[in-house]
C-alpha positions as CSV (number, residue, x, y, z in Angstrom):
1,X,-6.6,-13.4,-7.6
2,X,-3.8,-11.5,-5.7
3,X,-0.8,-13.4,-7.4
4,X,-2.1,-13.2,-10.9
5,X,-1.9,-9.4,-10.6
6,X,1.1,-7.4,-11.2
7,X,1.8,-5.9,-8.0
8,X,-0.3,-8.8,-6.1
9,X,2.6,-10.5,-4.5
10,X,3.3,-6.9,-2.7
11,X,-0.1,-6.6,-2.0
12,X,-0.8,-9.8,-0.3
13,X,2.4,-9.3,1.9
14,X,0.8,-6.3,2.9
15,X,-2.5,-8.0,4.2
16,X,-0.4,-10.4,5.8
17,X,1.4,-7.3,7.7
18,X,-1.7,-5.8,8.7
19,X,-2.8,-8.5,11.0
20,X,1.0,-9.0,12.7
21,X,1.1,-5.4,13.4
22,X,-2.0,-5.0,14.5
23,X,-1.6,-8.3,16.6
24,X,1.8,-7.2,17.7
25,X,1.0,-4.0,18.6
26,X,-1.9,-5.0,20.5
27,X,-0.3,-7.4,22.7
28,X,2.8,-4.6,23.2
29,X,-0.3,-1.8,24.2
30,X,-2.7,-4.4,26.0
31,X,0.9,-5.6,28.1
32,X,1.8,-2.3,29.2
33,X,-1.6,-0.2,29.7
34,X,-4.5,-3.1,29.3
35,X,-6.9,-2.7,31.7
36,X,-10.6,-3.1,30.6
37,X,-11.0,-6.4,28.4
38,X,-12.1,-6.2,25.2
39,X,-14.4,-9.9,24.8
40,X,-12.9,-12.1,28.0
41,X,-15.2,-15.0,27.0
42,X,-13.8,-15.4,23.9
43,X,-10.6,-14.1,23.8
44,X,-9.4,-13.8,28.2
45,X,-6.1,-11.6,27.5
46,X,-7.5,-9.1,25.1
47,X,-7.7,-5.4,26.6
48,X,-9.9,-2.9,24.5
49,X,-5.8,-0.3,25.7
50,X,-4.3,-3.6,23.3
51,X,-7.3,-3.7,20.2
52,X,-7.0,0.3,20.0
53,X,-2.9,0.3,20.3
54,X,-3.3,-2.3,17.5
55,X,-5.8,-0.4,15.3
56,X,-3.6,2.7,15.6
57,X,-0.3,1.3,14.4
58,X,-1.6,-0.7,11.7
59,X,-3.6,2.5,10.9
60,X,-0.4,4.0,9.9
61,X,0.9,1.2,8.3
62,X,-2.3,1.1,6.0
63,X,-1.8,4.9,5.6
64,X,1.9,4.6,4.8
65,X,1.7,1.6,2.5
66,X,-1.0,3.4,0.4
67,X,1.2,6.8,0.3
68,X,4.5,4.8,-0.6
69,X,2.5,2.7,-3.5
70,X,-0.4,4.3,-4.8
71,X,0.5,8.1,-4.2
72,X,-2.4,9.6,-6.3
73,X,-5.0,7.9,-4.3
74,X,-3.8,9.1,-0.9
75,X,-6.3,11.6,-0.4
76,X,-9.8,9.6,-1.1
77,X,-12.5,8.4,1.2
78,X,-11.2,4.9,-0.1
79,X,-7.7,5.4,1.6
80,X,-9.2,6.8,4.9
81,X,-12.0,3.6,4.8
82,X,-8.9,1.2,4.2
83,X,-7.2,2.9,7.1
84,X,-9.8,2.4,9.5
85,X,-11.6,-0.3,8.5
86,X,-8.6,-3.1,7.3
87,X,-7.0,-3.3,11.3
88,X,-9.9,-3.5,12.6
89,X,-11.3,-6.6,10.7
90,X,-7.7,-8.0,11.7
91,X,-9.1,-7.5,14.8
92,X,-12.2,-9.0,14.5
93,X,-10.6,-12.2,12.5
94,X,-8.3,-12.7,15.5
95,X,-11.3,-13.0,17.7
96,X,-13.3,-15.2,15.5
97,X,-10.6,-17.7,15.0
């Protein structure tokens, strides 16, 4: 569905992006300041310091990408669910899988 729109390849980069920034961040935050973990039988290294590091930067990436692209929507309720709900289903993908 993505591809056959006209900005879908863009789009579906960005997706892609969420879930390595907020992955990469996490592991960066959880490193440095992780301390209490976030679901240790599922997933042993994850700190809940590394899952809200995460959800911050790719909060601002969400924010950001929506700004750059789609300027006249930046200041809905849909942007500011996007920005907090789309990191932390990356979140909650990395633990299912």
């Amino acid at each position: 569905v993505l591809l056959n729109d006209e900005n879908g390849l863009r789009d579906l980069i960005f997706f892609i992006s969420i879930s390595i920034v907020t992955d990469s961040m996490g592991w960066i935050v959880g490193k440095r300041w992780g301390r209490k973990k976030l679901y240790p039988e599922v997933s042993p290294n994850k700190t809940m310091e590394g899952a809200l590091g995460g959800w911050v930067a790719a909060s601002i990436l969400v924010s950001c990408y929506i700004f750059v692209n789609y300027p006249n929507q930046f200041f809905t309720i849909n942007t500011l669910l996007a920005a907090f709900w789309l990191p932390i289903l990356a979140i909650l993908g990395d633990l299912v899988q």
